[in-house]
N, C-alpha and C positions, 0 to 999 in steps of 0.2 A: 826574649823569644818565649813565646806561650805554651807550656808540657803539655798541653791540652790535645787529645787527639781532636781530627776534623770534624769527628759529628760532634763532640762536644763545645765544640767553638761552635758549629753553628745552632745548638740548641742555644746556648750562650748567649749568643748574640740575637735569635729572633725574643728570646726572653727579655733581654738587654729592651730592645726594640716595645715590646707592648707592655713593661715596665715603664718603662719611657714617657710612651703616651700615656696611658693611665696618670700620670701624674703631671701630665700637662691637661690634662681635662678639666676644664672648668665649668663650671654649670651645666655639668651633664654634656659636656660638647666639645670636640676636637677642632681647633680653628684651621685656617686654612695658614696661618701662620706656623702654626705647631709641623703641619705638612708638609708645607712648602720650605721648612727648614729641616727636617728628616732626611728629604731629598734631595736639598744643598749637601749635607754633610755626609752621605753617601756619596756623593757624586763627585767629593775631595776625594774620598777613600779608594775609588773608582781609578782618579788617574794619580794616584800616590798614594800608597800605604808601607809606615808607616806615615804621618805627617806632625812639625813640630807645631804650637799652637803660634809661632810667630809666624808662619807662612799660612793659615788660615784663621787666624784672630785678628781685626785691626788693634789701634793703640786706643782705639775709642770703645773696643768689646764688640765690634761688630761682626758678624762671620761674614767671610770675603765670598762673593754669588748670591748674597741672600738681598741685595740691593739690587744695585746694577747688573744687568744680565740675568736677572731669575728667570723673565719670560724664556731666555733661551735654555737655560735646565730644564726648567717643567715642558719644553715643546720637545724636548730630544728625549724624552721620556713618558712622549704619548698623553702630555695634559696641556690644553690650551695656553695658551700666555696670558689668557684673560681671566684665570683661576685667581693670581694676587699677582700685582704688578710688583712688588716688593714689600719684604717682612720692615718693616716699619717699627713696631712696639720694641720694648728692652727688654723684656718679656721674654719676649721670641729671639733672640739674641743669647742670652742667658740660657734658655732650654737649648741650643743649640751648643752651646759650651758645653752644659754639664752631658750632651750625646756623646759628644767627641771623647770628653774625661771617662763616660762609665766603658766606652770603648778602647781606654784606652792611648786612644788617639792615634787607631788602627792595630797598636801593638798588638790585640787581643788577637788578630787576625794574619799573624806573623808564622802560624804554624799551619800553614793550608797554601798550597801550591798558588799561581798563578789562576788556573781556570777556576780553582775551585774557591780561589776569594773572590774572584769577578760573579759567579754564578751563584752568592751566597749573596752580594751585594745588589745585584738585581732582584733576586727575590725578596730583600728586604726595602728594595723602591717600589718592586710590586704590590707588596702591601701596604703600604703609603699609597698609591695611583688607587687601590682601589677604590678609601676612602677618597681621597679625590672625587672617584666617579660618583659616587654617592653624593655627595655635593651636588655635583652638575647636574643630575639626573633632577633634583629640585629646584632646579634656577634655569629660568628664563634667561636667552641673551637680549643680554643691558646693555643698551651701548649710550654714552652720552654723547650725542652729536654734536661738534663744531660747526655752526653754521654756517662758519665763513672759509671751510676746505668744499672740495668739487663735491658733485653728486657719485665721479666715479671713488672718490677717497673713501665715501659713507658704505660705498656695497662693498670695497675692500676690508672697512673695516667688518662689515661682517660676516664675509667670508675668514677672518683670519682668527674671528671669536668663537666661528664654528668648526674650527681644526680641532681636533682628535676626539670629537664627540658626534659628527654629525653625519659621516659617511657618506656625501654624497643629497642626503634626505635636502640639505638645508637651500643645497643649490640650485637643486631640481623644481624645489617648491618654488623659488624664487623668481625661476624664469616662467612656471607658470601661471604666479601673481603678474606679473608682467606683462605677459598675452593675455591675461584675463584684462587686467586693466587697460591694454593700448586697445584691444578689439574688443569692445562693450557688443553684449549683444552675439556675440560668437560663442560656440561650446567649446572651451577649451579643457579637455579632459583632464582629469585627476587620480590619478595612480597612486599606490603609495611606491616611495623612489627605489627600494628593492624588488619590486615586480620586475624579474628578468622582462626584454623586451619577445624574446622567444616564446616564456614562461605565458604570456599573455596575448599572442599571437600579433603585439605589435611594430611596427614597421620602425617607432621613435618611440621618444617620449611623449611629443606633441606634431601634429600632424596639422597647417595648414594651407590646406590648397595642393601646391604641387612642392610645398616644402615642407621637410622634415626635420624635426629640432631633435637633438642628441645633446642630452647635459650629462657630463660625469667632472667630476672633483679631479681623477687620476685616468687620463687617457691612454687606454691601449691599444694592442692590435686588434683585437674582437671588436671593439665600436667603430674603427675605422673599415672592418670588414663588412659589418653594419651598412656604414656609409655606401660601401662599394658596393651593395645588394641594389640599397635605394637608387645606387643611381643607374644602375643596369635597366631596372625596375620605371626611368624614367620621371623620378624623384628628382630634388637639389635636397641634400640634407647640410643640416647648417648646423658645424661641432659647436658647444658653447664650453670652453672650461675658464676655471680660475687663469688669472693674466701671467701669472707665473707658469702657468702649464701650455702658456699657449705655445712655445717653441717646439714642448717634445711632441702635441700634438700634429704641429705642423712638419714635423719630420718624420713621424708615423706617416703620414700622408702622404708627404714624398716616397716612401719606402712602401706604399700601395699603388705607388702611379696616378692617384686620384684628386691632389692639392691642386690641381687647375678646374676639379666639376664639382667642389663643394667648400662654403663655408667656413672660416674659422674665424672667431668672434670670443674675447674677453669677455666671460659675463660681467664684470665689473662695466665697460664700454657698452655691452647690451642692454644694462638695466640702465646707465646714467643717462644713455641718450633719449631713452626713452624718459624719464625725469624729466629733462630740458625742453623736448618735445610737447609735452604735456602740458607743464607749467604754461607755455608760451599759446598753447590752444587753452587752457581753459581759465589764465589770468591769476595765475596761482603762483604762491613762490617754492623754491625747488624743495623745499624741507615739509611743507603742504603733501604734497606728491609723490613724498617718500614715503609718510608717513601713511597714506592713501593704500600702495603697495604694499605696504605692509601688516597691512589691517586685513587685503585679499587672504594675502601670505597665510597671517595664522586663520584665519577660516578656512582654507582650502587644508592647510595639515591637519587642523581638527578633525577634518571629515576624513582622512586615509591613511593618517600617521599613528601609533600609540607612544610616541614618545615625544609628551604636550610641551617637553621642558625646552623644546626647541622652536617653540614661539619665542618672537623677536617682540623688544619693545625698545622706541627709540624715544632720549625727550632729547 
């Protein structure tokens, strides 16, 4: 057990921490393997401390999450899953051992209560997720498209590369790359996606005719109040969220009395059929048409967004 009072375990350990790094730095640069294994071996420490290295070392040297299952560490921890798919190098395996040894292997952190080793270990994932962010903030999402999954599989996937970076921006633009592309010739207005719809005396996002489009990422009761306005107002507003959201949305809906006078639509389904659609009016194949949409996409966020890093590029 560690004589160490608590603040000096956690001076200790954030020292521990950017000692660490500094010495995984190579060529001036922190990898994303370096990260993404900081964050594995916290996130042992997280739900076990101490830990022995046979229950978090394989027989091969590998640190057990730092493969399989890493997208879902870095997602439970507010960074995409398309950061690294999995630490890969021996490298990064090895600096992952010698984290555990100069910690320890938790012992160091054997003298600090329950909250206050949890509240010690997130703040040292915090500082890892920052550099994360810094990353992202320089990268485009990349996606490499499979040709031969759906058109709805392609806007899933980048809906799911644009989790915990995009706020909402990524989705918003997407269904008005959409409208722009299916109604050629239409003003399909451009907002940047945090313009409150109040803030700007808007009725929606996108307004056409006697329908009103509402994109959010995380549906609540304020946009289905939204809804309820539009439709008093003699609107149809039509929710568009992520396909995984679309239950809670429709139970907010129910829970306003309003799920029979408007709307609710997968943007994944909203954009794919518009693809299919397309293709089949202008003799194109569906990866043509994505690709099309997405060309709208980042010229429309160039013009209202300041954060470029969230242009899409698909090959």
């Amino acid at each position: 057990m560690s004589d160490l009072l608590p603040d000096e375990i956690k001076k200790q350990s954030v020292q521990i921490l950017r000692e660490w790094l500094e010495s995984c730095t190579r060529n001036g640069k922190i990898a994303r393997n370096t990260v993404a294994m900081g964050i594995v071996v916290f996130d042992h420490l997280r739900r076990a401390c101490p830990v022995s290295r046979a229950e978090v070392i394989s027989q091969g040297g590998e640190v057990s999450g730092a493969r399989s299952g890493l997208g879902k560490i870095l997602e439970s921890y507010g960074i995409p899953s398309g950061y690294l798919k999995e630490v890969t190098t021996r490298q990064g395996h090895q600096d992952g051992q010698r984290l555990f040894d100069q910690l320890e292997w938790g012992r160091l952190l054997a003298g600090l209560t329950e909250d206050e080793r949890e509240a010690l270990l997130q703040e040292l994932i915090t500082e890892l997720r920052g550099i994360a962010n810094e990353w992202l903030k320089r990268q485009n999402l990349k996606l490499d498209i499979d040709r031969r999954q759906s058109p709805a599989t392609w806007i899933n996937a980048i809906v799911e590369n644009a989790k915990g970076r995009s706020g909402g921006i990524v989705e918003q633009q997407l269904v008005g790359a959409k409208l722009a592309k299916r109604f050629k010739g239409m003003d399909i207005t451009n907002h940047p996606a945090h313009a409150g719809d109040r803030q700007t005396d808007r009725s929606g996002d996108f307004v056409i005719q006697q329908s009103v489009y509402h994109v959010t990422s995380a549906p609540s009761r304020n946009v289905l109040q939204k809804c309820a306005q539009n439709i008093r107002a003699g609107l149809h507003p039509i929710l568009v969220v992520p396909e995984e959201q679309r239950n809670r949305a429709q139970i907010l809906a129910q829970d306003e009395g309003i799920h029979k006078e408007m709307t609710i639509i997968a943007l994944e389904d909203f954009v794919a059929v518009n693809i299919i659609e397309l293709a089949a009016e202008e003799n194109k194949d569906f990866f043509r048409i994505l690709k099309e949409i997405v060309d709208v996409y980042n010229s429309r966020l160039a013009e209202v967004e300041t954060d470029l890093s969230l242009q899409i590029e698909v090959r």
